[in-house]
C-alpha positions in Angstrom: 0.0 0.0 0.0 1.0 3.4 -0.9 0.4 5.5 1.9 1.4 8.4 0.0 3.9 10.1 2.6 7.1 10.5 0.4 8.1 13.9 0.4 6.2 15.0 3.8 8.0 16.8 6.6 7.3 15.4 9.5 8.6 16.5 13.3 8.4 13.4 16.3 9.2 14.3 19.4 11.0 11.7 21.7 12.6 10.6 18.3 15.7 8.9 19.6 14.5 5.7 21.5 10.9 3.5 21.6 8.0 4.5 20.8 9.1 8.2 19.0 12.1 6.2 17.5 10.0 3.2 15.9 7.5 6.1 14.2 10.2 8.4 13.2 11.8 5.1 11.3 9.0 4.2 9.6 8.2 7.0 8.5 11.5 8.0 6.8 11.4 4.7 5.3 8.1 5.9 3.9 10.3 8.7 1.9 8.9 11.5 5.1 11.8 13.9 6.0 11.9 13.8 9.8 13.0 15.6 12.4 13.2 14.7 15.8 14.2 15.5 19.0 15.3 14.5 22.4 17.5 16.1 25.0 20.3 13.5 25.2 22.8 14.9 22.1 24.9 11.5 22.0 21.9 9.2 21.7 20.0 11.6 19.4 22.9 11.8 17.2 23.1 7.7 17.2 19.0 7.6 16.5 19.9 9.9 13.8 22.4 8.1 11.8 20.6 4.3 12.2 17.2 5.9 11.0 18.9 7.6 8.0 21.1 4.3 6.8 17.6 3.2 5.9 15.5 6.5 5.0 14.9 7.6 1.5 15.4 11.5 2.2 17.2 13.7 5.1 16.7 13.1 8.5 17.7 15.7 11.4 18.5 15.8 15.0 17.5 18.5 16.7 18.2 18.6 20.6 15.0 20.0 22.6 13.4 19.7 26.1 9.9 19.7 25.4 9.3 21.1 28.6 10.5 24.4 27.7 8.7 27.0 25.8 12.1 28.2 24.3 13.4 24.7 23.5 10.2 24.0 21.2 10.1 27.3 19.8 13.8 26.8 18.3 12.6 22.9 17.2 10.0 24.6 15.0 12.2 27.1 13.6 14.6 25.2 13.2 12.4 22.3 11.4 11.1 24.9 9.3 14.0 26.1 8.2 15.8 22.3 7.2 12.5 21.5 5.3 10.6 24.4 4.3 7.4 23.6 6.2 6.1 20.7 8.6 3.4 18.3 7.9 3.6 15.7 10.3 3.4 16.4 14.2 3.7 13.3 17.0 3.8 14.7 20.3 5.3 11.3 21.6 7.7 12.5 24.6 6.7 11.3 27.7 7.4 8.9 30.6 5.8 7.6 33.1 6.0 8.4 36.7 5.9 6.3 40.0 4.2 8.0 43.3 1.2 8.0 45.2 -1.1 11.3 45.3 -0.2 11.7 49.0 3.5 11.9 48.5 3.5 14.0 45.0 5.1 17.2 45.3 3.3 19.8 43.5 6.4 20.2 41.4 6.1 16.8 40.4 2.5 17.3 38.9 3.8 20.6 37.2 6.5 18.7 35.7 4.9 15.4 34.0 2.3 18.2 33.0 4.6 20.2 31.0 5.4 17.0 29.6 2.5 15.6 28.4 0.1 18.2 27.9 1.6 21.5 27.9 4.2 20.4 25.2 1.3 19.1 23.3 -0.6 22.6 23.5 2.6 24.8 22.4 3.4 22.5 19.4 0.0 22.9 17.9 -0.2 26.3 18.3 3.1 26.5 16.7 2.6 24.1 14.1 -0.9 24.9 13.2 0.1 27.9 11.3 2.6 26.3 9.3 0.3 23.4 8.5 -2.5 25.7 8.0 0.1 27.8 5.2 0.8 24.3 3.0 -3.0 23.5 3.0 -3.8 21.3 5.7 -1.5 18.9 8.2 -1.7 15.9 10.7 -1.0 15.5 14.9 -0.3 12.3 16.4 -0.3 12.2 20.0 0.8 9.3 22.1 -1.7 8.5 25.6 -1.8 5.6 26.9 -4.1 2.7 27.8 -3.5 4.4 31.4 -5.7 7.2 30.8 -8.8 5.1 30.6 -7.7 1.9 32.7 -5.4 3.3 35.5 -2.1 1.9 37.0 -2.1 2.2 40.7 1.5 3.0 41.2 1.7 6.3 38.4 -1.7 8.2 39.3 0.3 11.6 37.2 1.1 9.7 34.3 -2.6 8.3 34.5 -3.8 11.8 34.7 -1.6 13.8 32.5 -2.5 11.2 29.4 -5.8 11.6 30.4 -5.7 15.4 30.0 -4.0 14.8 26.6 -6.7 12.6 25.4 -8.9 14.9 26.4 -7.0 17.8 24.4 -6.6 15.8 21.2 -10.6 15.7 21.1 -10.4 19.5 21.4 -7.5 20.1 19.2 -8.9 18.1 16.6 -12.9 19.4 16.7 -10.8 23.0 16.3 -8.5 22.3 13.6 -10.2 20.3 10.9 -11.8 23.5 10.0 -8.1 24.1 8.5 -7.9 20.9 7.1 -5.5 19.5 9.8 -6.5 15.8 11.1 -5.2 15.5 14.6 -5.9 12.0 16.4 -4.6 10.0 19.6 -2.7 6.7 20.5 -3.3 4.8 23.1 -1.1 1.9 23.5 -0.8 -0.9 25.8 2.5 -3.1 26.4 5.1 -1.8 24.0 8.5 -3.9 24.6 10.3 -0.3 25.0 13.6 0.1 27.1 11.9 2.0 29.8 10.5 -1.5 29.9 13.6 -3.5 29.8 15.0 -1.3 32.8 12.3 -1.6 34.8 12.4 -5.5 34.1 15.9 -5.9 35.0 14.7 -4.6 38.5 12.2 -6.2 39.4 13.3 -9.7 38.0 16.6 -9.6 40.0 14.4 -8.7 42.9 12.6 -11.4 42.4 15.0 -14.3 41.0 13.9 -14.7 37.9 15.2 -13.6 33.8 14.0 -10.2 32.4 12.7 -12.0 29.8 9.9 -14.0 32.3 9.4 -11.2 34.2 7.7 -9.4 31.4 5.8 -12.7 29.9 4.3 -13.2 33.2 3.1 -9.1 32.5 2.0 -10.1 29.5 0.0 -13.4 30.4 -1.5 -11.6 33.1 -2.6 -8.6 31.4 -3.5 -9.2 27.9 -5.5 -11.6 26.3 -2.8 -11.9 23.1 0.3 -13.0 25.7 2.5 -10.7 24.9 3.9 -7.0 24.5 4.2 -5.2 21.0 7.1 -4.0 19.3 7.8 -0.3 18.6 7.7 -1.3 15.1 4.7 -2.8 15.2 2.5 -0.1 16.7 4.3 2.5 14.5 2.6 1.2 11.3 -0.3 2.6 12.5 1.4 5.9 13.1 2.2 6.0 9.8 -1.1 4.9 8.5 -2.6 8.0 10.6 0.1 10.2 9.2 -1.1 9.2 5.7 -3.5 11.0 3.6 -5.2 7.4 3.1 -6.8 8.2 7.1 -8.4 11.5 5.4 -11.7 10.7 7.5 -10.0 10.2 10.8 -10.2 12.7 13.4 -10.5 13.3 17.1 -10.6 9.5 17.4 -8.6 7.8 20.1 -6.9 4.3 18.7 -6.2 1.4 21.5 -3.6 -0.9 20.6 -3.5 -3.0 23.6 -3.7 -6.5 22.6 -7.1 -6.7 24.4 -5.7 -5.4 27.6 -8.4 -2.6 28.0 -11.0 -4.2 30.3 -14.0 -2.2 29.1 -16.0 -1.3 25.2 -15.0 1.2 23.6 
């Protein structure tokens, strides 16, 4: 399938590992010029060189907290400038977060919300123009099943993805007018390296291999048995990215392997 993306401009945050590192590949290999960014220079300049061994036009690195006004205001500008435009936004940085509402410091909840939402909100409003100019554009932005089906031990990151969610729907009932889709991604278990750290933990805590660790999070928590790949749930970035998706918007897309417990 064509999915008639060669030649787009397209900016993902959280480019250089996971989730953000999976979509920005794909999409390059798609014939997209990407940009992405992250604030670690070395590993962004690694990300950088694998994804353009296999992309068809340029890729850029472009170093960015996306927690600062500043920081995203130069990633625009400077995206702009390297391609001429942008077509493509993924608001994709993020983490999660471990605390419970009692102990959070209010700094805490300020911080994963500059993250997650607020990075969101000033990339639209700075990309929406320049979408608007070239006739039109498409935001990706990445939830998480945690916004509808909570973790106990991460009530911000529950919340903050919620918020987002939440903003998408808005974003996207406010900018189709200009002919720019914006839609959300909600996924489940995604074998990512926040993951594999996490594993490593808790499996030499416990006694057993990384590797069991998570197919016992698996088996326990979705009905398929296992966790997806970065690669795998990025073909469906792409496919939102694509002009083929023309009649999707302000949707919110699960890819959970059945985890979610409730209809949607």
């Amino acid at each position: 399938m064509n999915l008639e993306l060669d030649g787009k401009v397209a900016l993902v945050t959280g480019g250089s590992i996971g989730i953000g590192y999976a979509v920005a590949e794909a999409l390059a290999a798609e014939g997209a010029m990407v940009a992405i960014c992250a604030r670690d220079e070395r590993r962004l300049e690694e990300a950088v060189g694998k994804i353009q061994g296999a992309a068809k036009r340029k890729v850029i690195g472009i170093r960015a907290d996306v927690t600062r006004a500043d920081d995203l205001r130069e990633l625009v500008a400077r995206t702009e400038q390297a391609f001429h435009g942008i077509d493509i936004l993924v608001n994709n940085a993020g983490t999660g977060s471990a605390e419970k509402i009692e102990d959070a410091s209010d700094e805490k909840w300020y911080r994963y919300w500059d993250l997650h939402v607020m990075a969101a909100v000033r990339l639209a409003r700075l990309c929406a123009p320049v979408m608007r100019a070239r006739g039109g554009g498409v935001i990706v932005n990445t939830a998480s099943i945690c916004a509808k089906q909570p973790l106990d031990y991460e009530p911000i990151y529950n919340v903050t993805k919620a918020a987002l969610v939440m903003l998408s729907k808005c974003m996207a009932n406010e900018l189709i007018a200009h002919n720019i889709r914006v839609n959300t991604v909600s996924p489940g278990l995604i074998r990512t390296p926040d993951w594999d750290k996490t594993a490593a933990i808790v499996a030499k805590q416990k006694g057993i291999s990384s590797d069991a660790y998570l197919e016992g999070i698996a088996k326990e928590n979705a009905p398929i048995g296992r966790f997806a790949t970065p690669a795998e749930l990025a073909k469906l970035y792409c496919f939102l990215c694509s002009p083929l998706a023309s009649y999707c918007v302000g949707s919110n897309y699960y890819v959970d392997g059945g985890w979610l417990k409730v209809a949607e």
